[in-house]
C-alpha positions as CSV (number, residue, x, y, z in Angstrom):
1,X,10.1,4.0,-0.4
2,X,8.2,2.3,-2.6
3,X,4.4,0.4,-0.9
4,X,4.2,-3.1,-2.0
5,X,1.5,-5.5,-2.1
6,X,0.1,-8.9,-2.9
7,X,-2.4,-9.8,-5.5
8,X,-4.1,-13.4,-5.0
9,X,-5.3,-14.2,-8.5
10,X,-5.0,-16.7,-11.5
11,X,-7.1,-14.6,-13.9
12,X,-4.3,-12.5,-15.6
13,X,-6.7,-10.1,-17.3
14,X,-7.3,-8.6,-13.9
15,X,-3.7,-9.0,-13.0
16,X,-3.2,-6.5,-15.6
17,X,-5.6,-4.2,-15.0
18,X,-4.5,-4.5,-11.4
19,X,-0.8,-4.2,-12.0
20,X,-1.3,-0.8,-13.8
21,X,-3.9,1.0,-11.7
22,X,-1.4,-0.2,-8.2
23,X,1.7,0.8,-10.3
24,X,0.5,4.5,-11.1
25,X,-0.4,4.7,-7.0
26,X,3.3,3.8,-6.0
27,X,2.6,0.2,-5.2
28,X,4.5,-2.8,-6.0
29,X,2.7,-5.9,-7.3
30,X,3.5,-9.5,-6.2
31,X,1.4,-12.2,-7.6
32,X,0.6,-15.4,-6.2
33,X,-1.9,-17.5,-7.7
34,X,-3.1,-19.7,-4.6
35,X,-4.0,-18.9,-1.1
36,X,-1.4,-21.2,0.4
37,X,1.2,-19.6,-1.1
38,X,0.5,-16.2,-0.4
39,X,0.3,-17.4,3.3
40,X,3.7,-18.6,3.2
41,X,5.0,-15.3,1.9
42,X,3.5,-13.6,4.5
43,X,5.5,-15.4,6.9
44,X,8.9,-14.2,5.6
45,X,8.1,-10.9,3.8
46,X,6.1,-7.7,4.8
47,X,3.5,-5.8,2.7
48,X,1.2,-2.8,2.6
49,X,-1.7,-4.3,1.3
50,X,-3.2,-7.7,0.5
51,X,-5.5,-8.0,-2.7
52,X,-8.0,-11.4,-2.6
53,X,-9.5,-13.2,-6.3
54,X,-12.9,-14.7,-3.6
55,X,-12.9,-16.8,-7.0
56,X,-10.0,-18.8,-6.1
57,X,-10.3,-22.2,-4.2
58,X,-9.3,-21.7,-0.7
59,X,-9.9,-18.1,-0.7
60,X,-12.8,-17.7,1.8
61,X,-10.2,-19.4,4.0
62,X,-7.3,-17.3,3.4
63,X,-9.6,-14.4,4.4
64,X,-11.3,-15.5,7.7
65,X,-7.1,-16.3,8.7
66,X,-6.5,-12.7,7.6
67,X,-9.6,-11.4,9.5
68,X,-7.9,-13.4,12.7
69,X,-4.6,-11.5,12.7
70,X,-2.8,-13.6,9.6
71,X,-1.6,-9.4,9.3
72,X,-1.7,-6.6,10.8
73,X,-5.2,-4.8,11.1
74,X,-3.4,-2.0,9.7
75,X,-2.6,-3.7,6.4
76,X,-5.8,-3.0,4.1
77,X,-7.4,-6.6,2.6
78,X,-8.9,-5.3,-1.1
79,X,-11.5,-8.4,-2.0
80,X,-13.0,-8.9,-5.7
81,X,-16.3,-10.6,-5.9
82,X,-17.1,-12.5,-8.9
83,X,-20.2,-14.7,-9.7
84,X,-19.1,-17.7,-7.1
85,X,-18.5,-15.4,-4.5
86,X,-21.4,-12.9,-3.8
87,X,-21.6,-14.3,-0.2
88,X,-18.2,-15.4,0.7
89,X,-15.4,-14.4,2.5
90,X,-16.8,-11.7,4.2
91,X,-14.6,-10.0,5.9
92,X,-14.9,-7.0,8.7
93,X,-13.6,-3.5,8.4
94,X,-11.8,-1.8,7.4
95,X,-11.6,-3.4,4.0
96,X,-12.3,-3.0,0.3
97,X,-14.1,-4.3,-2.3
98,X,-15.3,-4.7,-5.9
99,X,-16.6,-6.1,-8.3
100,X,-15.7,-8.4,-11.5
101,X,-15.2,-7.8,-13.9
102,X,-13.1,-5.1,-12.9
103,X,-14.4,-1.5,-13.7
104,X,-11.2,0.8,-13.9
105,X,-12.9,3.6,-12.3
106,X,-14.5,1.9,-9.5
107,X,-11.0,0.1,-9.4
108,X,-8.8,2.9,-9.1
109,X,-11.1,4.7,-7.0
110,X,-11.2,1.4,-4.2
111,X,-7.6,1.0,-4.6
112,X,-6.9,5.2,-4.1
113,X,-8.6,4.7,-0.8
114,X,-6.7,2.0,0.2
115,X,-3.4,3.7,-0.3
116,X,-4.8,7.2,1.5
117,X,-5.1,4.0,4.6
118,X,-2.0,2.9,4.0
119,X,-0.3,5.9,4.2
120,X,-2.2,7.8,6.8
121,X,-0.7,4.6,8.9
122,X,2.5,5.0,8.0
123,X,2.6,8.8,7.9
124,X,1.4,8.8,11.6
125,X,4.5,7.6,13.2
126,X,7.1,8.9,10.5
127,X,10.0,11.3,11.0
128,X,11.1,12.9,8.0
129,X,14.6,13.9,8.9
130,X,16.0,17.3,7.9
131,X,18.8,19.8,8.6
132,X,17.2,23.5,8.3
133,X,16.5,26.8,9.9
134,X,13.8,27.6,11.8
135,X,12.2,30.6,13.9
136,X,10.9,30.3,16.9
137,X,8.6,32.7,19.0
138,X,7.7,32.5,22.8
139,X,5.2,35.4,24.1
140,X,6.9,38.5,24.0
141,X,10.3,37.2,23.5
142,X,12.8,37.4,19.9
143,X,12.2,35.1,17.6
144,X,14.8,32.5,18.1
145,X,17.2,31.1,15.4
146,X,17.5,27.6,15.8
147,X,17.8,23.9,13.7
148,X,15.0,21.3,12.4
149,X,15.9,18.0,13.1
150,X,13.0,16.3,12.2
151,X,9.0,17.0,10.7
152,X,6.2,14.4,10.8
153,X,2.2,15.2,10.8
154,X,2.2,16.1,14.4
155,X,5.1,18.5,15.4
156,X,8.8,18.7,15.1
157,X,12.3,18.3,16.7
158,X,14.6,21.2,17.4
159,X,17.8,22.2,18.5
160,X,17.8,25.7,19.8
161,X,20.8,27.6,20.9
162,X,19.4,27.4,24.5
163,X,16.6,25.8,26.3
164,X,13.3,26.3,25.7
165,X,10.8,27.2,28.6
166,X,8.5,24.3,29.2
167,X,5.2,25.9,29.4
168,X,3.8,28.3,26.8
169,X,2.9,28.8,23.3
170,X,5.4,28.7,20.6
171,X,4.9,29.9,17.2
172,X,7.3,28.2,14.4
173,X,7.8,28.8,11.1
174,X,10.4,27.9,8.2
175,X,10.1,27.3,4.7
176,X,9.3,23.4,3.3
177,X,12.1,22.1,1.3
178,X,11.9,22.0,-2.4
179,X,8.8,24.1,-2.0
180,X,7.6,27.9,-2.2
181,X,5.6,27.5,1.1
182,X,6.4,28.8,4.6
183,X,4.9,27.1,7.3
184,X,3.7,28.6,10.3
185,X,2.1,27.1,13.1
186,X,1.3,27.3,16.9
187,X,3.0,24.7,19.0
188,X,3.6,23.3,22.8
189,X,7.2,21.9,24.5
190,X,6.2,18.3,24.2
191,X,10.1,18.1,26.1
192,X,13.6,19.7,26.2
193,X,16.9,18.6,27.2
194,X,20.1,20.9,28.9
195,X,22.0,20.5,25.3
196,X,18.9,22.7,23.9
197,X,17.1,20.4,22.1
198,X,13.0,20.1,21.9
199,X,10.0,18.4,20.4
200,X,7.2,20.6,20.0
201,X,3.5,19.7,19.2
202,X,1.6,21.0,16.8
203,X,-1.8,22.8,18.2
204,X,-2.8,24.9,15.6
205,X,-2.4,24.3,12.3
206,X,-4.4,26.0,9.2
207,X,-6.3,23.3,7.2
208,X,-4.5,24.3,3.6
209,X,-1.2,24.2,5.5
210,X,-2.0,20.8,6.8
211,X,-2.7,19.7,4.1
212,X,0.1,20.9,2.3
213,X,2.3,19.5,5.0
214,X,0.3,15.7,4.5
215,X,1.2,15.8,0.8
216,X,5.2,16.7,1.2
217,X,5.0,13.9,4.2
218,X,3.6,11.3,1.7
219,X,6.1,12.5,-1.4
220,X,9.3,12.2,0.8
221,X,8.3,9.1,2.1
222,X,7.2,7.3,-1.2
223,X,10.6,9.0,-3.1
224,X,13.4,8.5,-0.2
């Protein structure tokens, strides 16, 4: 799944600049030229993140309508300042900004950030879904064979071959797909049902295996 954006410019030197450094991040580029039209997009189409030229006629506008819930205050607005707009269109966080002309680094640094944002959104209520062993452990008990259904950043669903007690820690662990790592991690019963499914919460997680976990999360999301 590929992030998309808008970039509000006419100045196609930074287009290009722009249109590489968002195409090596995973983002899609859409170009508008004016403020008015970019509006009108926004009312048919969806994006990930809007990118502002202050430069442009209209755009201090455009910005205080974006500020105001034009989009969702999830969507990132990245602004570029140039000479006639050092104290324009300010805008409130979160947001980014920088300056013209555009400096790659300080470019693909702003524009990194804005896609960690964008993602850490979009991670936090996905559910990567899967079909694969798993082993669980309550107290004393076996481990327990049972099925993933599903992984995101903050537990997983499972279908066990009965039901799970309610209370309790449970220790899972099963091996990430298309990877050399086994995860293992401390959950909760976040529910059951009679058929023996669960969703378990993660409690306790080691910080390399979290982040491990983050960076499969964002790779099957950005590739499926």
């Amino acid at each position: 799944m590929t992030l998309s954006s808008i970039v509000v410019s006419c100045n196609w030197l930074d287009i290009i600049v722009l249109e590489c450094i968002l195409g090596g991040l995973h983002i899609g580029v859409d170009v508008e030229v004016r403020p008015e039209r970019a509006r009108a997009k926004l009312s048919t189409s969806k994006i990930d993140a809007m990118i502002v030229d202050c430069d442009l006629d209209g755009a201090a506008e455009f910005l205080r309508e974006l500020q105001n819930g034009l989009i969702n205050k999830s969507v990132p607005v990245v602004v570029l300042r140039g000479a006639r707009s050092r104290n324009s269109g300010k805008i409130q966080p979160p947001s980014f900004e920088f300056q013209k002309p555009i400096s790659v680094e300080q470019a693909v640094h702003t524009l990194s950030a804005a896609r960690k944002m964008i993602l850490d959104c979009r991670l936090r209520y996905h559910r990567q879904i899967l079909s694969l062993p798993v082993s669980l452990s309550c107290g004393a008990r076996k481990s327990v064979a049972a099925n993933l259904l599903n992984l995101s950043q903050g537990g997983v669903a499972i279908r066990a071959p009965r039901t799970l007690a309610a209370t309790g820690p449970v220790k899972v662990s099963f091996a990430l797909p298309g990877t050399k790592l086994s995860m293992k991690f401390q959950g909760e019963v976040a529910w059951t049902d009679k058929q023996g499914n669960a969703g378990i919460r993660f409690v306790e997680m080691e910080s390399g295996m979290k982040r491990d976990l983050q960076l499969w999360l964002e790779q099957r999301y950005l590739t499926d």
